[in-house]
Each structure stands twice: as C-alpha cells, then as structure tokens.
Kinemage of the C-alpha trace (Angstrom):
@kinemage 1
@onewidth
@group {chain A} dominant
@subgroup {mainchain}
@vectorlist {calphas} color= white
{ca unk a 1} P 11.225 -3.629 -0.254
{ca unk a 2} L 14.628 -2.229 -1.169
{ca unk a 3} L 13.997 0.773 -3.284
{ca unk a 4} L 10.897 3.006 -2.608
{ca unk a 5} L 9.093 4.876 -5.980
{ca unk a 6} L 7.613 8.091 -5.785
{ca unk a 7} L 3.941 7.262 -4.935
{ca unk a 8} L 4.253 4.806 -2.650
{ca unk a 9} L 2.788 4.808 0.536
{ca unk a 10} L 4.331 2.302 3.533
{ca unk a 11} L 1.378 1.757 5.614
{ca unk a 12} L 2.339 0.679 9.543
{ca unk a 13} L 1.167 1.472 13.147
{ca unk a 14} L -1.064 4.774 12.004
{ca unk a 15} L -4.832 4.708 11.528
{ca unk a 16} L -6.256 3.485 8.402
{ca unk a 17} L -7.681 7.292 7.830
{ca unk a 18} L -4.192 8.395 7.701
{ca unk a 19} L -2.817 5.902 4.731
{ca unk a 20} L -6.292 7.053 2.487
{ca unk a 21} L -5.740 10.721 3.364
{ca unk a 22} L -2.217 10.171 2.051
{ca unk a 23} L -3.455 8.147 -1.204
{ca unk a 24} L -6.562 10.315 -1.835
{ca unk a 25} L -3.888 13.353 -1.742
{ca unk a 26} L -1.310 12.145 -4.093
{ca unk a 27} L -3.631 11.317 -6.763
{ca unk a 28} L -5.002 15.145 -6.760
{ca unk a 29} L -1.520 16.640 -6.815
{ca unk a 30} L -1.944 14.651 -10.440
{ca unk a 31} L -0.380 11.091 -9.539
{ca unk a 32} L -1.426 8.642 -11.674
{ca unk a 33} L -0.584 5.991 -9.393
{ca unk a 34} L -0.090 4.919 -6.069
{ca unk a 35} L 1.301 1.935 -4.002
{ca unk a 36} L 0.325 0.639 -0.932
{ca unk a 37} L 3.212 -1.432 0.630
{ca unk a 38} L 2.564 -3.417 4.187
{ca unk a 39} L 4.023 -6.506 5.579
{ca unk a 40} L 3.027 -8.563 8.502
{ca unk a 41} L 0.203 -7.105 10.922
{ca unk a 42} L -0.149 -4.186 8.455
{ca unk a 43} L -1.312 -5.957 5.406
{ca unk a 44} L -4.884 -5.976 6.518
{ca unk a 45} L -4.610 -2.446 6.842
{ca unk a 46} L -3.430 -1.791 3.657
{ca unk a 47} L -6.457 -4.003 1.904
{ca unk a 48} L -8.415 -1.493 3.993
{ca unk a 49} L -7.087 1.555 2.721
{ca unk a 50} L -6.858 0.392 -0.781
{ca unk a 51} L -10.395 -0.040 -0.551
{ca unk a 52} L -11.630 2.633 1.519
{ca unk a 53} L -9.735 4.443 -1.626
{ca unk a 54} L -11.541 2.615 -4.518
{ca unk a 55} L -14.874 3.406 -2.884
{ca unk a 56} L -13.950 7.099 -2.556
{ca unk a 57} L -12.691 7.814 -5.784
{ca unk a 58} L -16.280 6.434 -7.245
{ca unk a 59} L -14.673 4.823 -10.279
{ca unk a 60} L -11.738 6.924 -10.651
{ca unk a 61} L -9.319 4.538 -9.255
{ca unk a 62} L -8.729 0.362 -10.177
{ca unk a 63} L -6.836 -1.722 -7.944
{ca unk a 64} L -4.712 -3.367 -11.042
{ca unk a 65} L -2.198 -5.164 -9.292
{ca unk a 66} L -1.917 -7.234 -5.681
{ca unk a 67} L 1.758 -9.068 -4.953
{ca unk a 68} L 2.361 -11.000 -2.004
{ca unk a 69} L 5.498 -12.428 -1.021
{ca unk a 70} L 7.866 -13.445 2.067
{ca unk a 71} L 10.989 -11.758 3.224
{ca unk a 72} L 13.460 -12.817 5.986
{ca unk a 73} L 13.819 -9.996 8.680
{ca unk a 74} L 16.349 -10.001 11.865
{ca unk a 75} L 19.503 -10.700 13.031
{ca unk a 76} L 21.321 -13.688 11.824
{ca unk a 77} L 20.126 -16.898 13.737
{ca unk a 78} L 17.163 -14.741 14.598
{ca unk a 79} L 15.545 -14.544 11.004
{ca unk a 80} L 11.829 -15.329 10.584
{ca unk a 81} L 9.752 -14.551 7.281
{ca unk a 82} L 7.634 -11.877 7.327
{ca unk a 83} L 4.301 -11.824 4.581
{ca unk a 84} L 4.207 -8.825 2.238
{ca unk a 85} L 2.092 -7.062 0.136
{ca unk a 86} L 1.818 -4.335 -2.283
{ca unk a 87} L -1.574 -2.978 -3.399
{ca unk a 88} L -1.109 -1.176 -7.119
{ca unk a 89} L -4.170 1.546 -7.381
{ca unk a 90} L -4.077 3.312 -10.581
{ca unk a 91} L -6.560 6.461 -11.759
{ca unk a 92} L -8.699 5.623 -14.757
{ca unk a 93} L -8.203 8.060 -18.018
C-alpha cells in the first residue's frame, strides 16, 4: 500500500459507522469511486463497511473488485506477513 488515490478510505481501529460515513460522503461530493483498504484485524471491518455501503446506496453502488494479498511489515529479523485487502465500490450510471 505504497501510494494512496484520491477516494480511498484506510479503514483501522475506528468504528465501522465511521469508514461508511466516510464512503457514503465521498460518493455525494460526486466520487465515482471509492476504496476500502484494510490489512490484518481490519479486513473484516472493511467487508463490513463495504457492505453496510452497498445496502445503503440501494443499488447505486457495486462492489466490482476484491484483492487480497500479503505484505511483510517490521523491522528486519522481525518481519511477519500481514493479509490485505482492498474492497473496489463503484456508483452505477
């Protein structure tokens, strides 16, 4: 997760309600898409929110892309891999 894109939202420690307030939000300031980016103990909050914003946006919004992956995190000789996911919502036309 190197460089971050306008629309993305890096979902962490805060309450679910705070990462769909944020994604309901960009898409009426006109965003046409948003990105939901979590990695270890987050990711199930992030399938949450994604959700909790499909349902919402009654047909507005499509999930149209999940990745997962690994990534190394820590000091060297103190790495462990991390999951990671990023949750692609996109408003219909």
């Amino acid at each position: 997760m190197a460089a971050i894109e306008t629309g993305t939202i890096l979902v962490g420690q805060k309450p679910v309600a705070n990462y769909v307030l944020a994604a309901v939000t960009q898409f009426t300031m006109g965003s046409k898409r948003v990105i939901f980016k979590a990695r270890g103990r987050s990711i199930s909050k992030a399938v949450d929110a994604a959700e909790i914003v499909r349902r919402f946006m009654e047909g507005k919004v499509d999930i149209t892309s999940v990745k997962i992956g690994s990534e190394k995190v820590g000091e060297p000789g103190k790495e462990r891999v991390v999951s990671t996911i990023e949750i692609v919502l996109e408003k219909k036309e």
